[in-house]
C-alpha positions as CSV (number, residue, x, y, z in Angstrom):
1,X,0.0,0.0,0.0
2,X,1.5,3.4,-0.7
3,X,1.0,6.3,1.3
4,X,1.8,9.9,0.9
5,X,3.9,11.9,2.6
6,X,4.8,15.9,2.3
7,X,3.2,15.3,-1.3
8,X,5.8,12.3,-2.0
9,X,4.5,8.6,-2.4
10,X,6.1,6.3,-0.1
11,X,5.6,3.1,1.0
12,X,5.6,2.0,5.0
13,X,8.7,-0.9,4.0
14,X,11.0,2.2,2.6
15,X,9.8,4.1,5.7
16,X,10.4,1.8,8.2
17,X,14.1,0.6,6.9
18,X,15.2,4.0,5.6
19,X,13.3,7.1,7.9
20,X,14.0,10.8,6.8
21,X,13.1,13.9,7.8
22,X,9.7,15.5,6.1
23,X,10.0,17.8,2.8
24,X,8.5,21.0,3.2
25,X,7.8,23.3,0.3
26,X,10.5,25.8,0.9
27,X,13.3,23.1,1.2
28,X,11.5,21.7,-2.4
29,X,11.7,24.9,-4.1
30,X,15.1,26.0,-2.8
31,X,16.4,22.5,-4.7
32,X,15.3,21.7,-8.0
33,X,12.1,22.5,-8.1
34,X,11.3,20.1,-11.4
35,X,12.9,16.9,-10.3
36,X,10.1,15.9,-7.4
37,X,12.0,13.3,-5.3
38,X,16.0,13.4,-5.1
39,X,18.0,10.7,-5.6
40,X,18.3,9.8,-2.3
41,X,14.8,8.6,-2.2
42,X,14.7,6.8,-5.1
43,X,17.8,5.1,-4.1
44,X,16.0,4.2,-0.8
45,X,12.9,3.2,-2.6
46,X,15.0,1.0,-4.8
47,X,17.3,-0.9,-2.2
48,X,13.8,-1.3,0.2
49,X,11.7,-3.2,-2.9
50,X,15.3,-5.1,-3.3
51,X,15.5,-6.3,0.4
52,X,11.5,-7.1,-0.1
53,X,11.8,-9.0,-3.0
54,X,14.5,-10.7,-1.7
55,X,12.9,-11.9,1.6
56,X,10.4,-13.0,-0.9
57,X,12.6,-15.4,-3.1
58,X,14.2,-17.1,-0.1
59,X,11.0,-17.4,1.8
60,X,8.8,-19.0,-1.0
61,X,9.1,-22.3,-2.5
62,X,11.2,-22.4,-5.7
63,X,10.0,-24.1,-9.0
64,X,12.1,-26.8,-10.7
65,X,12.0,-29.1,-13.6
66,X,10.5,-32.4,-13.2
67,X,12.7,-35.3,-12.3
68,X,11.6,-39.1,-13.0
69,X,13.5,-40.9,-10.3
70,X,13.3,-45.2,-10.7
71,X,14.9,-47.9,-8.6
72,X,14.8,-51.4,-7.3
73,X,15.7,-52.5,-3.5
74,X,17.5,-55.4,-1.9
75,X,17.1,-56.4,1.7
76,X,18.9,-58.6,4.5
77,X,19.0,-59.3,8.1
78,X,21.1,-59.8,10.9
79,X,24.0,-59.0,8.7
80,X,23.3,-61.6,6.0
81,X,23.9,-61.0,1.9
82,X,21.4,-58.8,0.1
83,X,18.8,-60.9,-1.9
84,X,15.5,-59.5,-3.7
85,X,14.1,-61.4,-0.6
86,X,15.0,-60.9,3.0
87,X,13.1,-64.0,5.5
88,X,13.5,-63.4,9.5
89,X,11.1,-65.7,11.3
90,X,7.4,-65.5,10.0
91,X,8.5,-61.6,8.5
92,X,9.2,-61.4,4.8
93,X,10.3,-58.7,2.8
94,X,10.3,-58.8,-1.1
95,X,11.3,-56.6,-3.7
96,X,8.7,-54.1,-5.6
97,X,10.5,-51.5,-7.7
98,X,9.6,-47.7,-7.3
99,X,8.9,-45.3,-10.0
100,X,7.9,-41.4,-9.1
101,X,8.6,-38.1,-10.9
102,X,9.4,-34.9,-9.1
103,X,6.3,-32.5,-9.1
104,X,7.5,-28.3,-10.0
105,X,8.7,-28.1,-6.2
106,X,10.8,-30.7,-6.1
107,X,9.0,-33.0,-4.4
108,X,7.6,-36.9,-5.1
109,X,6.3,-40.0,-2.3
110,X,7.2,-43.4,-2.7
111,X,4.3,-45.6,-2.0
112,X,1.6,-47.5,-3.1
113,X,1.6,-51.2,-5.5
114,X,4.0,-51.8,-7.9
115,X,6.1,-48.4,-7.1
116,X,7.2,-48.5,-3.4
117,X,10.7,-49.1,-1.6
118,X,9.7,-53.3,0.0
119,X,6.4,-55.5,0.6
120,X,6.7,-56.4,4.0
121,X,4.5,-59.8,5.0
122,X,4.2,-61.4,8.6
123,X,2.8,-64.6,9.7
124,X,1.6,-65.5,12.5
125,X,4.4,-68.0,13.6
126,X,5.2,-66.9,17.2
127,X,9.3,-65.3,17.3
128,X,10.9,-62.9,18.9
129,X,11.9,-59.9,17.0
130,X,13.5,-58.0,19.3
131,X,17.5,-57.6,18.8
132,X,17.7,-58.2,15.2
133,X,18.7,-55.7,12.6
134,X,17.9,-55.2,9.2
135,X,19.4,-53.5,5.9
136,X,17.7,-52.3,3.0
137,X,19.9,-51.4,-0.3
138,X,18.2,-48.7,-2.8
139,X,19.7,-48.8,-6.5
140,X,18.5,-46.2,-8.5
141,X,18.1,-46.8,-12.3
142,X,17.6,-43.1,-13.1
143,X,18.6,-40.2,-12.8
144,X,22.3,-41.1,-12.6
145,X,23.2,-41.4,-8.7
146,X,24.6,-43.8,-6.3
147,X,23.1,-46.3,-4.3
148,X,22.2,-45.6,-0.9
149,X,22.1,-47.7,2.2
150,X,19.6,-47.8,5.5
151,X,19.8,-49.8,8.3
152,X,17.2,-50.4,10.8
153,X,16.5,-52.3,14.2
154,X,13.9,-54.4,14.3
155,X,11.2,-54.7,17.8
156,X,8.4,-56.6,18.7
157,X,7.1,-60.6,18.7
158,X,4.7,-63.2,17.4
159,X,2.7,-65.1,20.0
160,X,-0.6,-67.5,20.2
161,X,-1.6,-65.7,16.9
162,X,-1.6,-62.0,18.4
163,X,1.5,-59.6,18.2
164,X,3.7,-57.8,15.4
165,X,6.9,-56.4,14.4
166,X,8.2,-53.0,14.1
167,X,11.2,-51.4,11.7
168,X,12.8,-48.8,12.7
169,X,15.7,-47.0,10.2
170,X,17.9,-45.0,11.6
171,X,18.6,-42.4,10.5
172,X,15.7,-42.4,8.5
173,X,17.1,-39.5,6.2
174,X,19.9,-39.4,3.8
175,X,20.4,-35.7,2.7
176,X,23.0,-33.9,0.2
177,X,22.8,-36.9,-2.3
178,X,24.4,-35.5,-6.0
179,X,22.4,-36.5,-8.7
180,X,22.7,-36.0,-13.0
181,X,19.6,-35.9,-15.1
182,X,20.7,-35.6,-18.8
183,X,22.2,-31.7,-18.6
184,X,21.0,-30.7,-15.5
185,X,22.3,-31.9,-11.6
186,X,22.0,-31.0,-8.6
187,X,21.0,-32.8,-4.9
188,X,18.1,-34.5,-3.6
189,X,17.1,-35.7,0.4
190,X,15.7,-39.6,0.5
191,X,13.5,-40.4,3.9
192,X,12.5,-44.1,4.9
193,X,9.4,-44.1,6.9
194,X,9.3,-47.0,9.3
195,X,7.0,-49.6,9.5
196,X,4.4,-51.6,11.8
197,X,2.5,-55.1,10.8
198,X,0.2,-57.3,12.8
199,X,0.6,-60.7,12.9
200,X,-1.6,-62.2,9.7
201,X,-0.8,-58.7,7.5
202,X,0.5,-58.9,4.1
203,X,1.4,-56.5,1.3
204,X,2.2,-53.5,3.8
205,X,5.0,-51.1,2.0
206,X,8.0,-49.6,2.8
207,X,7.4,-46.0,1.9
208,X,9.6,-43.1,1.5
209,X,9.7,-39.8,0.2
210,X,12.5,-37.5,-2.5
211,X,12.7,-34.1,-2.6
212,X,15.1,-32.1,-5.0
213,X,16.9,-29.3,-3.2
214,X,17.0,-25.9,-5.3
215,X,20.1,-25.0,-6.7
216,X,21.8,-21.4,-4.3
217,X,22.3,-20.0,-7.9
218,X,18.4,-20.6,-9.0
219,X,17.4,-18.9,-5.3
220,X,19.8,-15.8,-6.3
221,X,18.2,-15.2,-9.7
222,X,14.5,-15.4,-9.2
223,X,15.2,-12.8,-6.0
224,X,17.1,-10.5,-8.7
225,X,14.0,-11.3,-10.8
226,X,11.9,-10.3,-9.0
227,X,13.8,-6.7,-8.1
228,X,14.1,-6.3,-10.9
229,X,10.4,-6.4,-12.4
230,X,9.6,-4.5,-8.6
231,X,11.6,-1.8,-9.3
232,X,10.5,-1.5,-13.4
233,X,6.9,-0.7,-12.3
234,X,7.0,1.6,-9.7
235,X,5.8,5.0,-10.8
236,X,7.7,8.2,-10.9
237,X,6.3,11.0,-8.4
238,X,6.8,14.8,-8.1
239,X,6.5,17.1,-5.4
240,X,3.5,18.5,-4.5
241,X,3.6,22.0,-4.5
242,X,0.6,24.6,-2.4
């Protein structure tokens, strides 16, 4: 909202960071009377819709391209080899492939049939789960990337048909990971949520979620951007004289 002030538009931002003393008509007319504001206020006018637009850039989410991310996983227990299938007591984990693409902030979910990180099935054969450890390996097919490892711990017990199991991963969240997509690169963060089942439950999924991380250079020029277009718009204003 802009206000006026001694016959000169202002707005409260440039007030508040850059306060000056008010403009009466004799200190107008004793220096150039044709040129309205000086050149100190349109600096200040300038460098306050900078700082403004800058706070703006940083504070909103940034756009980015879309970014198909694919994968298979591999599984063991207790320290054992990787295999498509991991088998600890009545609790079986088998491989499902992911396949997600990056919505324009970066962001995609890894869940559901047929695109998740690991079907997870437990009988009802009565074991104590408690104490063992478990290891989940994620490939990634595309973009270009390496492999990433999570290990969990692994609670809970089967008895007389009634209990469950519970994985853990810790840490749950791998951050800083370089990735290449044809021409572009850049980093993503890869979360592992963990996971409950009942005794008798099959088909629940390991889930997880990717999110691209914004470039600092992309940040810096969508703030300049945006000072830029700011600054084209605002219109010129002249004294007011009684």
């Amino acid at each position: 909202m802009m206000l006026a002030r001694d016959g000169v538009a202002c707005d409260p931002l440039s007030e508040a960071l850059f306060p000056q003393a008010p403009i009466t008509n004799e200190t107008a007319m004793t220096s150039h009377p044709q040129r309205g504001p000086t050149h100190r206020q349109g600096f200040r006018a300038i460098a306050a819709t900078g700082i403004a637009a800058t706070l703006i850039a940083f504070t909103a989410p940034v756009a980015s391209a879309q970014i198909l991310f694919t994968g298979i996983t591999t599984y063991g227990f207790d320290g054992q080899p990787l295999g498509t299938t991991a088998t600890l007591g009545g609790l079986t984990i088998t491989q499902d492939g992911f396949s997600v693409t990056t919505n324009t902030y970066g962001y995609a979910g890894i869940g559901g049939l047929g695109s998740n990180l690991g079907l997870v099935s437990l009988t009802d054969a009565p074991f104590m789960y408690g104490g063992h450890t478990f290891q989940m390996n994620v490939e990634f097919l595309s973009p270009t990337t390496s492999a990433q490892n999570f290990f969990a711990v692994i609670s809970g017990s089967v008895s007389n048909l009634n209990g469950g199991a519970h994985i853990r991963f810790n840490p749950a969240i791998i951050t800083g990971i370089p990735f290449m997509d044809g021409s572009g690169s850049g980093t993503f963060e890869f979360s592992i949520n963990n996971v409950s089942i009942n005794a008798g439950q099959s088909n629940a999924q390991i889930t997880g979620d990717i999110t691209v991380v914004p470039e600092p250079a992309s940040v810096a020029l969508l703030a300049f951007g945006l000072a830029a277009v700011a600054i084209g718009i605002r219109r010129r204003t002249t004294v007011a004289y009684s």
